[in-house]
PDB file with SEQRES, HELIX, SHEET and CRYST1 records, atoms N, CA, C and O in Angstrom:
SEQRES   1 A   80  UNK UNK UNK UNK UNK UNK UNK UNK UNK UNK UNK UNK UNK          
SEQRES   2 A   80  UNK UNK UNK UNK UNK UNK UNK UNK UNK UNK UNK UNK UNK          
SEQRES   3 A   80  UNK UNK UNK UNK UNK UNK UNK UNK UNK UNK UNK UNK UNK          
SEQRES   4 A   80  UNK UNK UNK UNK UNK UNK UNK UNK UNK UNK UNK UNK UNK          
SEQRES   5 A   80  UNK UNK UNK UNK UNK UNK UNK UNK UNK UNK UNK UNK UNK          
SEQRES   6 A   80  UNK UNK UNK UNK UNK UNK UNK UNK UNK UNK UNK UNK UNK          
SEQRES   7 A   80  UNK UNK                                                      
HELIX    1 AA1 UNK A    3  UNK A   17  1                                  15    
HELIX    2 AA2 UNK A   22  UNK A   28  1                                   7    
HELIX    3 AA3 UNK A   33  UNK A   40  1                                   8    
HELIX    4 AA4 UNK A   48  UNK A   56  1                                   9    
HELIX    5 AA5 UNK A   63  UNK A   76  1                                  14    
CRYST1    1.000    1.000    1.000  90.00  90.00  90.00 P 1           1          
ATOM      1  N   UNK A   1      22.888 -37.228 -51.373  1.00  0.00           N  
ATOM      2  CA  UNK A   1      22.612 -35.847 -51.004  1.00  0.00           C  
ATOM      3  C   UNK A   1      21.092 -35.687 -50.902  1.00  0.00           C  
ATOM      4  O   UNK A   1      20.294 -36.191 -51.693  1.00  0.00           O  
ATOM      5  N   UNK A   2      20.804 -34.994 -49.930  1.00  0.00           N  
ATOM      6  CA  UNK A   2      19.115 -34.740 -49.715  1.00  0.00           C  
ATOM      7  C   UNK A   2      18.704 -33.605 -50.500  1.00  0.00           C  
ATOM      8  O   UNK A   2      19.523 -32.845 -51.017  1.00  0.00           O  
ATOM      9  N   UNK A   3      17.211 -33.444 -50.624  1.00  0.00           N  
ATOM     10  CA  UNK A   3      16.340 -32.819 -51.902  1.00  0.00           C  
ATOM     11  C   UNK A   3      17.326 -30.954 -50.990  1.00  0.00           C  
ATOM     12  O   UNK A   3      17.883 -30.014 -51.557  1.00  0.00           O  
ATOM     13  N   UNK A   4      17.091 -31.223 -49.520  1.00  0.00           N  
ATOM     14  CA  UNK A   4      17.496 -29.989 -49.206  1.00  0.00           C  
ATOM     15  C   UNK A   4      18.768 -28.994 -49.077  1.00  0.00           C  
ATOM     16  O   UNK A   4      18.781 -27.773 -48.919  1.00  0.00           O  
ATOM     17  N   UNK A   5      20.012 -30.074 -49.215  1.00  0.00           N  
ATOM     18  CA  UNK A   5      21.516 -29.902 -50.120  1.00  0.00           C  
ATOM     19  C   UNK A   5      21.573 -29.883 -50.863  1.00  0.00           C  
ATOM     20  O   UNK A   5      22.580 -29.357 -51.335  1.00  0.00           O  
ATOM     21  N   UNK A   6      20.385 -30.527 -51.904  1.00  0.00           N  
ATOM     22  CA  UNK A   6      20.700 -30.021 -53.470  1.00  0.00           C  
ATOM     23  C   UNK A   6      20.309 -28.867 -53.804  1.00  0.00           C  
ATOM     24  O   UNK A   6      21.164 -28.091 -54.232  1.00  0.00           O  
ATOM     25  N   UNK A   7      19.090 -28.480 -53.718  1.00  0.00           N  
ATOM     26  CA  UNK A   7      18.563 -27.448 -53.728  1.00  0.00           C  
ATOM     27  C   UNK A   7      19.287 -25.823 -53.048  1.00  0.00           C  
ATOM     28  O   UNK A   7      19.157 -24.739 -53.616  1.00  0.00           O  
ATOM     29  N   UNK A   8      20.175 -26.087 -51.484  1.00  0.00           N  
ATOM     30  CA  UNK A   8      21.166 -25.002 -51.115  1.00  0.00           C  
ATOM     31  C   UNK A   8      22.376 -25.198 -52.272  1.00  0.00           C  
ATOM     32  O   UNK A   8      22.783 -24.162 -52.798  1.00  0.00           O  
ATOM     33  N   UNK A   9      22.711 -25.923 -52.510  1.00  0.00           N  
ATOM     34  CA  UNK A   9      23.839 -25.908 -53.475  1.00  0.00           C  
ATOM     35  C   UNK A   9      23.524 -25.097 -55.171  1.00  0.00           C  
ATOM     36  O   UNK A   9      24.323 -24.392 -55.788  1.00  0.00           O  
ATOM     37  N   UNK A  10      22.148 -25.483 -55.585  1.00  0.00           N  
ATOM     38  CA  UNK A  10      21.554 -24.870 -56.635  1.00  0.00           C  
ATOM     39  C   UNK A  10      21.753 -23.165 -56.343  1.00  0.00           C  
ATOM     40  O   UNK A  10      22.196 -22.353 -57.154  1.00  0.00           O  
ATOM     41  N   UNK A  11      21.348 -22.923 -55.121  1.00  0.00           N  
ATOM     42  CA  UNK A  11      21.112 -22.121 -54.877  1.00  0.00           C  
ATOM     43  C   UNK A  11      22.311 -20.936 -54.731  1.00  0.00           C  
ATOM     44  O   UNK A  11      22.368 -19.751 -55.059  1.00  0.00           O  
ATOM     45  N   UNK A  12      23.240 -21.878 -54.067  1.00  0.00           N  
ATOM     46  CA  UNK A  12      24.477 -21.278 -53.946  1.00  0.00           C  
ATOM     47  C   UNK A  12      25.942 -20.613 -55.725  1.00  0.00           C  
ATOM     48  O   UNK A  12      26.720 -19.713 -56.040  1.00  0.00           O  
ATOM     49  N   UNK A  13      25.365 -21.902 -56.211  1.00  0.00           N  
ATOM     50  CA  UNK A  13      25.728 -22.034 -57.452  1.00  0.00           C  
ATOM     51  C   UNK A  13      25.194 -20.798 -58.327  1.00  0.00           C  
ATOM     52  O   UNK A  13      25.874 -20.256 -59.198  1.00  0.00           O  
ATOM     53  N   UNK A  14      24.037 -20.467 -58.019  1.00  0.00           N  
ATOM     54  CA  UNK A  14      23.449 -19.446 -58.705  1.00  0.00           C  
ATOM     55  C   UNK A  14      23.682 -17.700 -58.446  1.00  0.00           C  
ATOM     56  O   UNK A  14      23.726 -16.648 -59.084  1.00  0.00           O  
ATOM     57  N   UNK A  15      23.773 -18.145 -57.262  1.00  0.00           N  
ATOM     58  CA  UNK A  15      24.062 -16.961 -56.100  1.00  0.00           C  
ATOM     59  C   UNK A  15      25.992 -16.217 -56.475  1.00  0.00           C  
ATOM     60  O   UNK A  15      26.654 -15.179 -56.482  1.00  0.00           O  
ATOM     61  N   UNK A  16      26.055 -17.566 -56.703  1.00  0.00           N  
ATOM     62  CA  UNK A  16      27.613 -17.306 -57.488  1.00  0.00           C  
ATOM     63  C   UNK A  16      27.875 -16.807 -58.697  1.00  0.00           C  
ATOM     64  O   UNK A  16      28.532 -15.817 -59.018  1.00  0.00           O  
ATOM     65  N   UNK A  17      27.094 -17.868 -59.558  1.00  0.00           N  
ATOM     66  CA  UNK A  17      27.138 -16.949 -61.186  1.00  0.00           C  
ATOM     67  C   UNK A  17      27.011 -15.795 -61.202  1.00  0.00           C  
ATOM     68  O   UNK A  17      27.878 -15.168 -61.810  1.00  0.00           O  
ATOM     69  N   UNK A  18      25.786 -14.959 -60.488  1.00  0.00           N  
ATOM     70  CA  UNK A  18      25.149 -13.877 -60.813  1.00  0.00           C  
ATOM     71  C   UNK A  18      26.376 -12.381 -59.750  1.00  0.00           C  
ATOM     72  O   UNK A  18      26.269 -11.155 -59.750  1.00  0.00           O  
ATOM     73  N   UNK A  19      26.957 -12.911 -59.333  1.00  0.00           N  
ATOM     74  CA  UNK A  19      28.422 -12.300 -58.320  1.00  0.00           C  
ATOM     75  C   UNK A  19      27.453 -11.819 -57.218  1.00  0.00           C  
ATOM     76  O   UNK A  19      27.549 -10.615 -56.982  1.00  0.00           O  
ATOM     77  N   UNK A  20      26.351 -12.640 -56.343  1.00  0.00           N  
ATOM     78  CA  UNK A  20      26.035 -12.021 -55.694  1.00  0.00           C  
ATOM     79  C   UNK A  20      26.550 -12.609 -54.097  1.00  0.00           C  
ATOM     80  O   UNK A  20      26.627 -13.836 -54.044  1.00  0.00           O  
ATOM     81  N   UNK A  21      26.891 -11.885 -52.856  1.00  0.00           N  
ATOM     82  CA  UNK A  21      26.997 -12.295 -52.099  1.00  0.00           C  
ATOM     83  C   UNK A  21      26.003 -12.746 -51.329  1.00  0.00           C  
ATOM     84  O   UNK A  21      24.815 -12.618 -51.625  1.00  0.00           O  
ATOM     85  N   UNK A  22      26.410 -13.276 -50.343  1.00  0.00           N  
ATOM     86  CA  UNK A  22      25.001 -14.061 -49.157  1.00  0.00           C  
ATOM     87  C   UNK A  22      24.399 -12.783 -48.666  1.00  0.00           C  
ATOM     88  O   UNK A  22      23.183 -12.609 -48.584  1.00  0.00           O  
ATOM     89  N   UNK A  23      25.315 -11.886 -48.341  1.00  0.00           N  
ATOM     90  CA  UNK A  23      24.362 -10.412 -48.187  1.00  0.00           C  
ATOM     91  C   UNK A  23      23.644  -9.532 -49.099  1.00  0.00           C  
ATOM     92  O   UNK A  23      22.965  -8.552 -48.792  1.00  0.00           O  
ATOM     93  N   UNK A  24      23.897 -10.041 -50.354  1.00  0.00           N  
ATOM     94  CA  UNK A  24      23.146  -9.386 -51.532  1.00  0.00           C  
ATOM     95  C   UNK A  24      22.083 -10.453 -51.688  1.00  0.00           C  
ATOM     96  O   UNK A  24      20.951  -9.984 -51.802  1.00  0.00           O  
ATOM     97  N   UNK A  25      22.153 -11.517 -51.715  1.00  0.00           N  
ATOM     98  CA  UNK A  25      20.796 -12.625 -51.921  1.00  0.00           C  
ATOM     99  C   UNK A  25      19.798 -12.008 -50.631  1.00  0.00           C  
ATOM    100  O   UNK A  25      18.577 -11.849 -50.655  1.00  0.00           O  
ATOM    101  N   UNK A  26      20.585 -11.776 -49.715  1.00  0.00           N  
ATOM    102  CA  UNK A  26      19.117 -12.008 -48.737  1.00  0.00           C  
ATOM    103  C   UNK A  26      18.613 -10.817 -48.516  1.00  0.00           C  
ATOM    104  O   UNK A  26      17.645 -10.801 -47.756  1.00  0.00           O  
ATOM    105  N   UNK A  27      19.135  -9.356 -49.140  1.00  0.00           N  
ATOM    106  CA  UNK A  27      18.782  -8.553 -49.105  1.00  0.00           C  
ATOM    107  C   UNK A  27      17.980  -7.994 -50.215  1.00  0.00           C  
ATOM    108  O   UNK A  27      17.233  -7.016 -50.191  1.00  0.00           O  
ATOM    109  N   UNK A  28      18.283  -8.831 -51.243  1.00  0.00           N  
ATOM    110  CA  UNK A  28      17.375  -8.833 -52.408  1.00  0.00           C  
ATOM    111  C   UNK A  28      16.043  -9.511 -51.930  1.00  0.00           C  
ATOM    112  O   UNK A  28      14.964  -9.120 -52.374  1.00  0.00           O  
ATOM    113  N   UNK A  29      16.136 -10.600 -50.959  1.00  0.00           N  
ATOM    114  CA  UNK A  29      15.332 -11.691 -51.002  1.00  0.00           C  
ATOM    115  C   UNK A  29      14.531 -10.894 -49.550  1.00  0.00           C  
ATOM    116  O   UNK A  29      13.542 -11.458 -49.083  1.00  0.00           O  
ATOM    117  N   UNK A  30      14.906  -9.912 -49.068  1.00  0.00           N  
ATOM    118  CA  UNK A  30      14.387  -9.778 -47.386  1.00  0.00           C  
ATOM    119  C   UNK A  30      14.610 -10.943 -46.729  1.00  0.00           C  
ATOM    120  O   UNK A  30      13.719 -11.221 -45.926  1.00  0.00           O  
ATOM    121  N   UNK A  31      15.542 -11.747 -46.809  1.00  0.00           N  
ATOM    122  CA  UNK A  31      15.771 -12.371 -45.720  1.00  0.00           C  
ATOM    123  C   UNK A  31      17.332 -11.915 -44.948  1.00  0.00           C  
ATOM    124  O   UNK A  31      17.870 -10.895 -45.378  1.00  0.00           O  
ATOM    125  N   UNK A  32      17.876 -12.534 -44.051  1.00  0.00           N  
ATOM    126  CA  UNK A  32      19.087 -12.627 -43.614  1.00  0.00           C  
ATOM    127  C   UNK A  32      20.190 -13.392 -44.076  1.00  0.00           C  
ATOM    128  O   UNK A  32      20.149 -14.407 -44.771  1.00  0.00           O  
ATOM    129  N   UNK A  33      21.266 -12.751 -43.580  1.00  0.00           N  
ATOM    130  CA  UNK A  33      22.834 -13.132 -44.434  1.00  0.00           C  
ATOM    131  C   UNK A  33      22.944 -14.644 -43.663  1.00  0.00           C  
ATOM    132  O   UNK A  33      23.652 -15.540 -44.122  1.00  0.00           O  
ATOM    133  N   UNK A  34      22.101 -14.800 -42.369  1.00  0.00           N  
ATOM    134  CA  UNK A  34      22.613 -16.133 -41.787  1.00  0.00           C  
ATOM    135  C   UNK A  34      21.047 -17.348 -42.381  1.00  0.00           C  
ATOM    136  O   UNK A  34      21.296 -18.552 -42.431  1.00  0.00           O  
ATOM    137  N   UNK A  35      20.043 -17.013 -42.647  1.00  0.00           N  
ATOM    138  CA  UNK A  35      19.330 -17.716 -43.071  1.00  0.00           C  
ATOM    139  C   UNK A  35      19.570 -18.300 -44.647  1.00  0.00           C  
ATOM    140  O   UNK A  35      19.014 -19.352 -44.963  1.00  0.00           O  
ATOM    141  N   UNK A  36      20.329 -17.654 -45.516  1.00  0.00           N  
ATOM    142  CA  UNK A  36      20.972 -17.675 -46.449  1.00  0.00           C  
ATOM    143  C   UNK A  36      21.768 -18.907 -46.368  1.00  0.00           C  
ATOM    144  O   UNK A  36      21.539 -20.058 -46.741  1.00  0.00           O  
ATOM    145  N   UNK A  37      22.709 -18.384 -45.812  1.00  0.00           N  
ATOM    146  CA  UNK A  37      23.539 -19.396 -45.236  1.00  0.00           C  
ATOM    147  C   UNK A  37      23.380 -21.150 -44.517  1.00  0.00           C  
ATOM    148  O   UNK A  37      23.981 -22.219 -44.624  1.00  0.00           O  
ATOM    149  N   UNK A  38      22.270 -20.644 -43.821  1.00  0.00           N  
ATOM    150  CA  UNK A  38      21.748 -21.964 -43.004  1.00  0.00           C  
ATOM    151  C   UNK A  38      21.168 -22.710 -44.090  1.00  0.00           C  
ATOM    152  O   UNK A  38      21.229 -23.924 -43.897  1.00  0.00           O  
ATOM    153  N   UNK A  39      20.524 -22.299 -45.374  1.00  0.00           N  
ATOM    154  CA  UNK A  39      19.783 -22.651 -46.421  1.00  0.00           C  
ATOM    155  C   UNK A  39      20.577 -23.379 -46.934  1.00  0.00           C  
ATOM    156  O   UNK A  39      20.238 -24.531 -47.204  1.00  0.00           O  
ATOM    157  N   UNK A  40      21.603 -23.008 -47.158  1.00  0.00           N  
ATOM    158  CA  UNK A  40      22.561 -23.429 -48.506  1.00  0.00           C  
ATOM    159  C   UNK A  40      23.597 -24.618 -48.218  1.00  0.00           C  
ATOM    160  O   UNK A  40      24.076 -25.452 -48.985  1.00  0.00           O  
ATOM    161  N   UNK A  41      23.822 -24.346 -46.476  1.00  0.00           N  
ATOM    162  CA  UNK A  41      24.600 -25.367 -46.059  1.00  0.00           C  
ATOM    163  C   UNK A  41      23.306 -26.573 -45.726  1.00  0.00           C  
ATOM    164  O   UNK A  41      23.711 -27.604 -45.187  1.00  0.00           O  
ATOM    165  N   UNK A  42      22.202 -26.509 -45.941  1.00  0.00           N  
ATOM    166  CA  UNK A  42      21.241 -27.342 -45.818  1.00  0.00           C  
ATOM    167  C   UNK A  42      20.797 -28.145 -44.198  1.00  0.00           C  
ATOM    168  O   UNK A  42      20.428 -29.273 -43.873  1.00  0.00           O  
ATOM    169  N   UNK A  43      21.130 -26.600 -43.332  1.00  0.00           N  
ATOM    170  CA  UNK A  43      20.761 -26.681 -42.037  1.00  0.00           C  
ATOM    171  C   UNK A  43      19.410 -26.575 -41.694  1.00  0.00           C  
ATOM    172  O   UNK A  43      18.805 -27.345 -40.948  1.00  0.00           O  
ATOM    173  N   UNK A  44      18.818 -25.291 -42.443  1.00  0.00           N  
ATOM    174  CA  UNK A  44      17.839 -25.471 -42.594  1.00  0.00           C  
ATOM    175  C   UNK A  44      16.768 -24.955 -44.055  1.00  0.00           C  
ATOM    176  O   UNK A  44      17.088 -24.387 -45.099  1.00  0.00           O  
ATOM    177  N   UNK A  45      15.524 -25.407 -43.593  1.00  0.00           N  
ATOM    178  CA  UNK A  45      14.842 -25.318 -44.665  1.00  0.00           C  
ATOM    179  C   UNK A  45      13.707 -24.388 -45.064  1.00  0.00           C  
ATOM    180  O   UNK A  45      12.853 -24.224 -44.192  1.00  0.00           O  
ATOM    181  N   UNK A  46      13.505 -23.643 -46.406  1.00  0.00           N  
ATOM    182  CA  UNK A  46      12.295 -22.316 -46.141  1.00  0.00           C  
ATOM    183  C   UNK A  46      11.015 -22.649 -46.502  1.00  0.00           C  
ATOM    184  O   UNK A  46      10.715 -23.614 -47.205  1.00  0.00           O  
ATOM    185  N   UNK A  47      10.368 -21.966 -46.090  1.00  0.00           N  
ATOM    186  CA  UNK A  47       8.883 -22.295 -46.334  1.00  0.00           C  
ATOM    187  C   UNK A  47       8.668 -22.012 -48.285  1.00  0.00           C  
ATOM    188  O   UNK A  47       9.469 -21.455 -49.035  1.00  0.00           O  
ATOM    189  N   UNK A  48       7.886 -22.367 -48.486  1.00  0.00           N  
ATOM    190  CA  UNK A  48       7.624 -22.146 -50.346  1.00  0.00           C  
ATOM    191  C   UNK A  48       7.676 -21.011 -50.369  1.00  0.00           C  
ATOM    192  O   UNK A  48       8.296 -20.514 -51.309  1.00  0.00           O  
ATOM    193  N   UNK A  49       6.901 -19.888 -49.105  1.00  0.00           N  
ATOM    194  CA  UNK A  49       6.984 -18.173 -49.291  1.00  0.00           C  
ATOM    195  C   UNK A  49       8.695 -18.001 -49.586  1.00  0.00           C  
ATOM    196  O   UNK A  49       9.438 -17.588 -50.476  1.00  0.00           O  
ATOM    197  N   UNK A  50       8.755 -18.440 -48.597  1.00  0.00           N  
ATOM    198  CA  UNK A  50      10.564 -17.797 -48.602  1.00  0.00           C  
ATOM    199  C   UNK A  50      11.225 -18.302 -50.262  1.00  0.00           C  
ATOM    200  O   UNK A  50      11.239 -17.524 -51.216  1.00  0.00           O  
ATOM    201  N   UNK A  51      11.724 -19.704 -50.324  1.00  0.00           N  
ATOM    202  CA  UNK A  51      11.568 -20.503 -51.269  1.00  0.00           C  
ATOM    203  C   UNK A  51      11.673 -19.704 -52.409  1.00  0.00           C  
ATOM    204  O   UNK A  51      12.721 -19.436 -52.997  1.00  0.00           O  
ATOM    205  N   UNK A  52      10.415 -19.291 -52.732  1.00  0.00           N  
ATOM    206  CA  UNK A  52      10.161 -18.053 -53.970  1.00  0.00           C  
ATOM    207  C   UNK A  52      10.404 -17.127 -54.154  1.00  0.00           C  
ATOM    208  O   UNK A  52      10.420 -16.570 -55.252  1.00  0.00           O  
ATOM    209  N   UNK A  53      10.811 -16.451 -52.553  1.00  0.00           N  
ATOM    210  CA  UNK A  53      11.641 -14.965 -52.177  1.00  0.00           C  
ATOM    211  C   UNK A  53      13.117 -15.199 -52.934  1.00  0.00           C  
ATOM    212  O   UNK A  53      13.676 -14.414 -53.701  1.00  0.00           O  
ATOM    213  N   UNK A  54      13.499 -16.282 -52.566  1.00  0.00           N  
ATOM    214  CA  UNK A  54      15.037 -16.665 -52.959  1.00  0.00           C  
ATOM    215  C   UNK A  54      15.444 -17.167 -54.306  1.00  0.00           C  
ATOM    216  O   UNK A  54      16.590 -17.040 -54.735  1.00  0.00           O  
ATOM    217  N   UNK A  55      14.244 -17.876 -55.113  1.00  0.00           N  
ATOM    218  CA  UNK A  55      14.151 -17.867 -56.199  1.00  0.00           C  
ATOM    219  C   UNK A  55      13.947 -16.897 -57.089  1.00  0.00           C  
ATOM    220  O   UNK A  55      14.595 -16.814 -58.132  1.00  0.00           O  
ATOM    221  N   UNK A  56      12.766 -15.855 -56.644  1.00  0.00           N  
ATOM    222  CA  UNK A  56      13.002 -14.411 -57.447  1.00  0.00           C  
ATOM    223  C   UNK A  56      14.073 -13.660 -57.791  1.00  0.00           C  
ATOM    224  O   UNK A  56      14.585 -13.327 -58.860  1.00  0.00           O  
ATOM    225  N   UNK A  57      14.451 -13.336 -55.851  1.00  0.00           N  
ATOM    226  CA  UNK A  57      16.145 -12.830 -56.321  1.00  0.00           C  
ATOM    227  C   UNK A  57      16.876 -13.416 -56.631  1.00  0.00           C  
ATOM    228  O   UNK A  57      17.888 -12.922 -56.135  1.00  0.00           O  
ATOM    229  N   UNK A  58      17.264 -14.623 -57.432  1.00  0.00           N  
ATOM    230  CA  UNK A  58      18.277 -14.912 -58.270  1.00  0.00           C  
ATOM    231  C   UNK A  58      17.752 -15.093 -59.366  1.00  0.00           C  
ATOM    232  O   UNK A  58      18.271 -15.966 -60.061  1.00  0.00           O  
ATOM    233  N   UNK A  59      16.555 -14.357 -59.921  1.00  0.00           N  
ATOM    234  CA  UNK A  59      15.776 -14.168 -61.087  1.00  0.00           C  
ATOM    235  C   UNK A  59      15.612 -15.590 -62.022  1.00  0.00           C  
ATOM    236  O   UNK A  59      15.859 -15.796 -63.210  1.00  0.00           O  
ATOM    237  N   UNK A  60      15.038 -16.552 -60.851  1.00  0.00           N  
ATOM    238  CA  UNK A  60      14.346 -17.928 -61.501  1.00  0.00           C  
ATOM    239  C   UNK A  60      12.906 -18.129 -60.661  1.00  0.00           C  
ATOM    240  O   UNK A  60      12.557 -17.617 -59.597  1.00  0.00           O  
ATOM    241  N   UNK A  61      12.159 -19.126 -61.598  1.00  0.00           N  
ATOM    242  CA  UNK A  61      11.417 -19.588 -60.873  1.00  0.00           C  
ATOM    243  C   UNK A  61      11.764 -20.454 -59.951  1.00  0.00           C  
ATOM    244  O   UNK A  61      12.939 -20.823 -59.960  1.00  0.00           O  
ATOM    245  N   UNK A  62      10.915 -20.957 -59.005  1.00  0.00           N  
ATOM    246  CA  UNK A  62      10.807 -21.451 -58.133  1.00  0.00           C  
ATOM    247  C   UNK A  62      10.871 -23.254 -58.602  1.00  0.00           C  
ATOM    248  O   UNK A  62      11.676 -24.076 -58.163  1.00  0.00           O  
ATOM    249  N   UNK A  63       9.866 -23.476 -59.512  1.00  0.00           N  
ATOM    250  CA  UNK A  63       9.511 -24.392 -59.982  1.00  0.00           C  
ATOM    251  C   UNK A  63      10.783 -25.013 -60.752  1.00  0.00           C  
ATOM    252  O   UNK A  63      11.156 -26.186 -60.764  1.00  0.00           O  
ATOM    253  N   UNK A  64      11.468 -23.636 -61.532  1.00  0.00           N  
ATOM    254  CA  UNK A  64      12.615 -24.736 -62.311  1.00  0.00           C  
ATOM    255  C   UNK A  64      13.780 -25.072 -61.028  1.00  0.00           C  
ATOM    256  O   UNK A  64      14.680 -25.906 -61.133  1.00  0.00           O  
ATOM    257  N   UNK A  65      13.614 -24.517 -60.244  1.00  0.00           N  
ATOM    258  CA  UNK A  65      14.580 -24.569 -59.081  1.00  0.00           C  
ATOM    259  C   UNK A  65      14.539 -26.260 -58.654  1.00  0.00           C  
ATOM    260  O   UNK A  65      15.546 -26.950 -58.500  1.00  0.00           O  
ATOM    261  N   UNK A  66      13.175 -26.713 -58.514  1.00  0.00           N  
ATOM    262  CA  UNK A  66      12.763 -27.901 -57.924  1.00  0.00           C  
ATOM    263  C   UNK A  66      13.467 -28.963 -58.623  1.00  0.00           C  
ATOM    264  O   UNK A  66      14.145 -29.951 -58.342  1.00  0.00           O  
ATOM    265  N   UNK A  67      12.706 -27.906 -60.405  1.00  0.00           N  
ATOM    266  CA  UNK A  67      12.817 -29.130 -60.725  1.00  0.00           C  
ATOM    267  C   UNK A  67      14.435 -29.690 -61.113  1.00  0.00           C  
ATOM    268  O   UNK A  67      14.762 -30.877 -61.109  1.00  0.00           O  
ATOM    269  N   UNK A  68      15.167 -28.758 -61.380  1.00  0.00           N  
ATOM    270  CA  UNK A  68      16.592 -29.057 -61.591  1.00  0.00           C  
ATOM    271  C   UNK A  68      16.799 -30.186 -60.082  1.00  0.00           C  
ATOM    272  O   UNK A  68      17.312 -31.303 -60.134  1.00  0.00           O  
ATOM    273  N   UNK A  69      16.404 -29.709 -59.183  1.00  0.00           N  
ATOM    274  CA  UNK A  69      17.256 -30.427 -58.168  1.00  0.00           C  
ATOM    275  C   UNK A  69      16.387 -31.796 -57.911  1.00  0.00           C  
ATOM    276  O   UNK A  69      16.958 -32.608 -57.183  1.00  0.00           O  
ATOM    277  N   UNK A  70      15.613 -32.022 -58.201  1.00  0.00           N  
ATOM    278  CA  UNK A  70      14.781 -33.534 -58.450  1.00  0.00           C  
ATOM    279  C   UNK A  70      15.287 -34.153 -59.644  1.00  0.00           C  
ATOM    280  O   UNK A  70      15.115 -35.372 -59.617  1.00  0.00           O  
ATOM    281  N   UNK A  71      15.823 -33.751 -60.630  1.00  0.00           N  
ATOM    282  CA  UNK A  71      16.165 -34.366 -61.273  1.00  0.00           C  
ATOM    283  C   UNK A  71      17.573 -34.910 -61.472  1.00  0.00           C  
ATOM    284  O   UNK A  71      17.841 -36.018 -61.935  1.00  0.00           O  
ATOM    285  N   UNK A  72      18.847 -33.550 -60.869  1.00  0.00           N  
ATOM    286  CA  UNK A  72      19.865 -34.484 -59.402  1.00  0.00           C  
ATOM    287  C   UNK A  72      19.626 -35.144 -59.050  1.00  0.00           C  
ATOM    288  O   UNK A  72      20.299 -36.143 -59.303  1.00  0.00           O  
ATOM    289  N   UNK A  73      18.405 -35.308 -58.080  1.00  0.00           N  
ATOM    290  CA  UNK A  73      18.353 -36.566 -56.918  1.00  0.00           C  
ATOM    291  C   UNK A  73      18.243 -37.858 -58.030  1.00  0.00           C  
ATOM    292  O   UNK A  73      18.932 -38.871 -57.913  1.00  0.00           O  
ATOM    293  N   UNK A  74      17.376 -37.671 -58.993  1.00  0.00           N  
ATOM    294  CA  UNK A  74      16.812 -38.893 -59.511  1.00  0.00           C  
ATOM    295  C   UNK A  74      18.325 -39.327 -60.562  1.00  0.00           C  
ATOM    296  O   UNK A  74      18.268 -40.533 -60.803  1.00  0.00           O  
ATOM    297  N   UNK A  75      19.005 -38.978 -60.910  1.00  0.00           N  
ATOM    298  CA  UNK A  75      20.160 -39.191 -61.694  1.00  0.00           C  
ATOM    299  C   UNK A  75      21.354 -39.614 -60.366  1.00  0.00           C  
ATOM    300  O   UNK A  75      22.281 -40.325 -60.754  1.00  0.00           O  
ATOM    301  N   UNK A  76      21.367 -39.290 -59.136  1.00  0.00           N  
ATOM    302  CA  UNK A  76      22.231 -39.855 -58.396  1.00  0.00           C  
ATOM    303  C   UNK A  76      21.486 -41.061 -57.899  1.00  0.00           C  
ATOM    304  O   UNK A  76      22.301 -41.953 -57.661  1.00  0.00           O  
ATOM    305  N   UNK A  77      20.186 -41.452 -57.637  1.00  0.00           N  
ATOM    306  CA  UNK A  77      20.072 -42.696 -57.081  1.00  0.00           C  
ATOM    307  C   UNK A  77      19.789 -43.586 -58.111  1.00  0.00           C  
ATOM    308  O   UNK A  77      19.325 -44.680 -57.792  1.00  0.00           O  
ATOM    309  N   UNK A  78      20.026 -43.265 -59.593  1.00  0.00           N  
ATOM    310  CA  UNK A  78      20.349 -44.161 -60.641  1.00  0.00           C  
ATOM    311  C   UNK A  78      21.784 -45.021 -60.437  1.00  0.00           C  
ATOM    312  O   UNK A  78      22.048 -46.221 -60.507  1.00  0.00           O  
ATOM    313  N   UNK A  79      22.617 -43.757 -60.137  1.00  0.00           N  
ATOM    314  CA  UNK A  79      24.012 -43.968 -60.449  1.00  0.00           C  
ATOM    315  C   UNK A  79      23.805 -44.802 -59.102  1.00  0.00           C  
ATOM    316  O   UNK A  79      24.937 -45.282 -59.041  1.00  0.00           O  
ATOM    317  N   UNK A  80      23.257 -45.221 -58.174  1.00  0.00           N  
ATOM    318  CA  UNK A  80      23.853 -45.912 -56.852  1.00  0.00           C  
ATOM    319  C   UNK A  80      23.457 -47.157 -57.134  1.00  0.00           C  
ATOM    320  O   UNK A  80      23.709 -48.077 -56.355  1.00  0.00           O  
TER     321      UNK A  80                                                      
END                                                                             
């Protein structure tokens, strides 16, 4: 899985706990219900501005965001 599927999946995962929908993330976040989306399915990717927009509204940093999902990557290309 790439740094940028892990990270939409973090994202999604979180987006879930907190019962928010893709239209409540991106409206928290000022972004859109389809950029949300494109994020998470790891179509595409946000700039660090955005990044932090999307990390705020799901009330984390940015940084633990990374780092959770670097440390996925680095625990799956152990396991390979």
């Amino acid at each position: 899985m790439t740094l940028s599927l892990t990270l939409g999946a973090l994202v999604r995962a979180r987006r879930i706990e907190l019962g928010y929908s893709q239209d409540d993330l991106a409206l928290r976040a000022g972004l859109t219900r389809s950029f949300i989306w494109r994020f998470e399915s790891g179509r595409t990717q946000p700039t660090i501005e955005t990044f932090s927009k999307i990390a705020s509204a799901l009330n984390l940093r940015a940084s633990k965001l990374l780092l959770q999902a670097e440390t996925i990557q680095e625990n799956q290309y152990k396991s390979t």
